[in-house]
FIDOZA-40062 format. One line per 5 residues: for each residue x, y, z of C-alpha. Coordinates in steps of 0.25 Angstrom, whole numbers, plus 5000, padded with zeros to 4 digits. Layout:
<sites>
X Y Z  ...;
</sites>
This chain:
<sites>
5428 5347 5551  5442 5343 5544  5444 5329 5537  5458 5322 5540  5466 5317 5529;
5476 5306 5531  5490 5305 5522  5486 5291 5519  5496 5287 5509  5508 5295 5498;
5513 5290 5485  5526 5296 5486  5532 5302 5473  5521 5294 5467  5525 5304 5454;
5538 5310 5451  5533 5322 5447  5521 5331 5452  5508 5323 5455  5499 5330 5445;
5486 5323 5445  5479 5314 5452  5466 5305 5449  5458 5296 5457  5450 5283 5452;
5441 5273 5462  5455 5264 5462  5467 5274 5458  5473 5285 5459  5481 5291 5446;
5491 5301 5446  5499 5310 5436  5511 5318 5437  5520 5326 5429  5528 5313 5424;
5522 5304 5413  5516 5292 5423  5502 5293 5429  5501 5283 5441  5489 5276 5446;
5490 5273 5462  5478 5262 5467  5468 5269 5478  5464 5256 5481  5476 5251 5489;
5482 5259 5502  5497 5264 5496  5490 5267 5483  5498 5260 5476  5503 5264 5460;
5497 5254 5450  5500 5260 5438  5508 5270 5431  5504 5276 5417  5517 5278 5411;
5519 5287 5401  5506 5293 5403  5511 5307 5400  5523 5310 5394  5523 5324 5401;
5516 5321 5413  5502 5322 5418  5493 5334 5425  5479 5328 5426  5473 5316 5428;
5457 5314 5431  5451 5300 5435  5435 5297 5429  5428 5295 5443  5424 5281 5436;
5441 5277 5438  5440 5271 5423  5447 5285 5416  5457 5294 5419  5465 5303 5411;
5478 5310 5410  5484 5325 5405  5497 5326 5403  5507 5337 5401  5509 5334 5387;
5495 5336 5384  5491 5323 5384  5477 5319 5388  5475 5304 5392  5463 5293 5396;
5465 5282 5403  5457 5269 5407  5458 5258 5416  5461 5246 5409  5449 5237 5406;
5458 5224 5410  5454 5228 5425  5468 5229 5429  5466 5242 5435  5477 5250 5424;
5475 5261 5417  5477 5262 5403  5477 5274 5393  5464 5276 5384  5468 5286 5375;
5474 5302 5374  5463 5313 5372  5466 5321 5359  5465 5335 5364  5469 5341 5353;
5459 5352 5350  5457 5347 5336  5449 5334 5343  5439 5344 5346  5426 5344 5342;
5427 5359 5338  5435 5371 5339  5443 5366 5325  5448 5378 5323  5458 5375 5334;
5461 5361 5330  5473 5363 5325  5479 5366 5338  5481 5352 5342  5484 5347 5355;
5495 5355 5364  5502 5349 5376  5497 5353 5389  5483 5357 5383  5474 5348 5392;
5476 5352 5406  5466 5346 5417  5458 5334 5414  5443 5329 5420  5435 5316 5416;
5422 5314 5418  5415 5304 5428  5416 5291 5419  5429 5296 5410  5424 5297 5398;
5425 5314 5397  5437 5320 5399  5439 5336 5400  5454 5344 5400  5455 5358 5401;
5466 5364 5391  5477 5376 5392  5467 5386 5383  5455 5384 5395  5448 5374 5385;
5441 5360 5391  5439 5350 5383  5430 5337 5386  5434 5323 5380  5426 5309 5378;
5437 5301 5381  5430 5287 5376  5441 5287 5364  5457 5288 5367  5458 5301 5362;
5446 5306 5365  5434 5315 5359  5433 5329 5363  5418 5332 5369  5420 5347 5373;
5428 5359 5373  5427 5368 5382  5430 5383 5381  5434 5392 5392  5437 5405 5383;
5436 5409 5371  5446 5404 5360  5454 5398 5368  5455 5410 5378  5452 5400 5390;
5466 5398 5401  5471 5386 5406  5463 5376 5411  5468 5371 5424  5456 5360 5428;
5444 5353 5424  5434 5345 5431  5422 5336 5424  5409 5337 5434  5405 5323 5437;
5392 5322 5431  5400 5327 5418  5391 5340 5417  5402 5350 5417  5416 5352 5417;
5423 5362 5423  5438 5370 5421  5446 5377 5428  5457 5387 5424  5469 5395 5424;
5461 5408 5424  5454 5406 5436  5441 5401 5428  5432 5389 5430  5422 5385 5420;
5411 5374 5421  5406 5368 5407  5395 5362 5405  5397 5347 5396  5382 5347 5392;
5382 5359 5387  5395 5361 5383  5398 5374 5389  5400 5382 5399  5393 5381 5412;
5400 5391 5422  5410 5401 5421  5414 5399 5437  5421 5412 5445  5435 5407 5444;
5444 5407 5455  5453 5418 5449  5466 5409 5447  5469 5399 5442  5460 5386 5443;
5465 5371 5445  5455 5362 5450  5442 5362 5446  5433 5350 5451  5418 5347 5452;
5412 5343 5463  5405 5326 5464  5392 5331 5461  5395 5343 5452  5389 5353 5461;
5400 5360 5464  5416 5364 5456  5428 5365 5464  5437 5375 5457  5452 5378 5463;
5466 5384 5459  5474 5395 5462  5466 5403 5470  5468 5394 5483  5454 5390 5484;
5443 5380 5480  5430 5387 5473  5418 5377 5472  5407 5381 5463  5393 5377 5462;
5390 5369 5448  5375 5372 5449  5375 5389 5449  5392 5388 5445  5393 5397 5457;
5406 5399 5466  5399 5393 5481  5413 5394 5488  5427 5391 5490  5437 5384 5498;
5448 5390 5502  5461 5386 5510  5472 5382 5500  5483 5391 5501  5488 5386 5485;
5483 5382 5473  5473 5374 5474  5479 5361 5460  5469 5352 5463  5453 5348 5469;
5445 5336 5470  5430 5333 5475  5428 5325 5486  5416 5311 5479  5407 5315 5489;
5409 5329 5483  5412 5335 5501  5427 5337 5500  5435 5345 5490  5451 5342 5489;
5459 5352 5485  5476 5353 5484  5486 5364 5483  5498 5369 5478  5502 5368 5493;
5501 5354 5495  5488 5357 5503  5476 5348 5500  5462 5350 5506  5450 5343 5509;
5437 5353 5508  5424 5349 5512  5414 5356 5503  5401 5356 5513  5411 5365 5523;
5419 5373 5513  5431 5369 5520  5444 5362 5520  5444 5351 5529  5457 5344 5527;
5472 5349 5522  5482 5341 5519  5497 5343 5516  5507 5334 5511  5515 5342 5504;
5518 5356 5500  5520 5353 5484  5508 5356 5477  5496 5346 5476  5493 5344 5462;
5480 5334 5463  5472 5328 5474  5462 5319 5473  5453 5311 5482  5451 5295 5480;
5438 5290 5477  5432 5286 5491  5431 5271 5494  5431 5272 5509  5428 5279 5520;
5439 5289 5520  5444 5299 5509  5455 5300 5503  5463 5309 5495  5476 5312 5488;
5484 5323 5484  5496 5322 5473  5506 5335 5469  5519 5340 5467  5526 5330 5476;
5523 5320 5468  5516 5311 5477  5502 5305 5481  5497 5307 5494  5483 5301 5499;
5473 5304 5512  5464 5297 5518  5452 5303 5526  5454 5301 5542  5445 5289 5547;
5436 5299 5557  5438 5311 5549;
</sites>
């Protein structure tokens, strides 16, 4: 049985470059581009109206953004390397203010002082993840390192450090995803690997079969029994996070596979394309149950809302430089 999505709304040219990143609150929704303003559209009112703009936010532009569930955080990597936190203002206005900017340098590691002197390099963080209420906050790096910050200070303290090869042999790391009940994190990257660490223990938990290409989108499922890994190979492969065995994939994209995100009931998966394509899947069926196409420009995030209602509603954001929202068919 398919689902039917309706174009509800479009923020044309809500960017003036490519849409890079989006991310979701309870109230907002918050987007970056390749410019150096974030903006923050309400989810509350019908045109989803822009609130605020973060000007300056980074100077060379911004890739990620990621949301903490608890719509308190967020934080931002830029192109210059540049690794922010923000915070809704305690005034109750509803703005967002900027907490402070993570040193990543290595020499604010914990260890590995022997490398300290290499200092911070522009473009080391890539892809970003926060943890349910925030406080943790993972990147993935250039040399396949992920490193874990306590973000309670402005400049953060550096918790973990991942190694994905020896002496810094690891490649690119593309995505990362925190699971929810903060047991693991997960990378992806441009080899084709996945790995699942685990943050009690401080290493690694699974070495995943990777998908051969390279991988762009990793993402842990609500109740953190299943990881959602995609890229370059055109499909979707789900992994269970019990055994860290490959249970099956979905296939159907004929592009990249930029981005994915759960569904909070953890039944649909939502995946978009160099294409323009963005699919609905439904998990239980192993099926895609919906496309959509707005445009043939390459999808570089999508994301669905928080739901408040009856009806679902999703968003996708890419190189046309606009936000374009659905809404679950009544009787769908």
């Amino acid at each position: 049985m398919s689902k039917q999505y309706l174009t509800t709304h479009s923020v044309e040219n809500a960017h003036i470059t490519d849409i890079f990143s989006l991310a979701a609150t309870p109230t907002a929704l918050l987007s970056a581009s390749g410019s150096s303003t974030l903006h923050v559209h309400s989810t509350t009112q019908p045109e989803y109206p822009l609130v605020q703009s973060l000007s300056l936010a980074h100077q060379l532009g911004c890739h990620h953004l990621v949301a903490s569930r608890s719509g308190k955080v967020f934080a931002s990597a830029g192109f210059g390397g540049d690794l922010k936190v923000w915070k809704l203002s305690e005034t109750g206005s509803g703005d967002w203010e900027l907490f402070g900017e993570i040193d990543t340098s290595r020499s604010a590691s914990n260890g590995n002082a022997q490398n300290s002197s290499k200092g911070k390099a522009a473009g080391e963080v890539w892809a970003i993840a926060l943890s349910e209420d925030g406080q943790y906050l993972a990147a993935t790096t250039y040399d396949g390192r992920i490193n874990v910050w306590d973000t309670s200070s402005p400049k953060g303290t550096k918790i973990q450090e991942y190694e994905t090869g020896s002496a810094g042999t690891g490649t690119f790391g593309m995505c990362v995803d925190l699971s929810r009940d903060g047991k693991y994190t997960a990378s992806g990257h441009q080899s084709g690997n996945i790995y699942v660490f685990n943050n009690d223990t401080g290493k690694i938990q699974y070495s995943l079969a990777g998908l051969v290409k390279p991988v762009r989108a990793v993402s842990f499922s609500p109740a953190g029994t299943l990881l959602a890994a995609a890229g370059d190979a055109g499909l979707i492969a789900l992994y269970d996070m019990k055994h860290g065995e490959h249970v099956g994939n979905l296939t159907g994209h004929a592009a990249w596979i930029t981005c994915i995100d759960w569904s909070d009931t953890g039944e649909y998966l939502l995946s978009g394309a160099f294409d323009g394509k963005v699919k609905v899947w439904s998990i239980e069926r192993s099926a895609c149950v919906a496309t959509h196409s707005e445009t043939e420009k390459a999808l570089w995030s999508v994301k669905w809302l928080p739901k408040t209602g009856r009806n679902e509603i999703f968003c996708t954001a890419g190189a046309h430089r606009s936000i374009t929202f659905y809404r679950e068919a009544t009787g769908s």
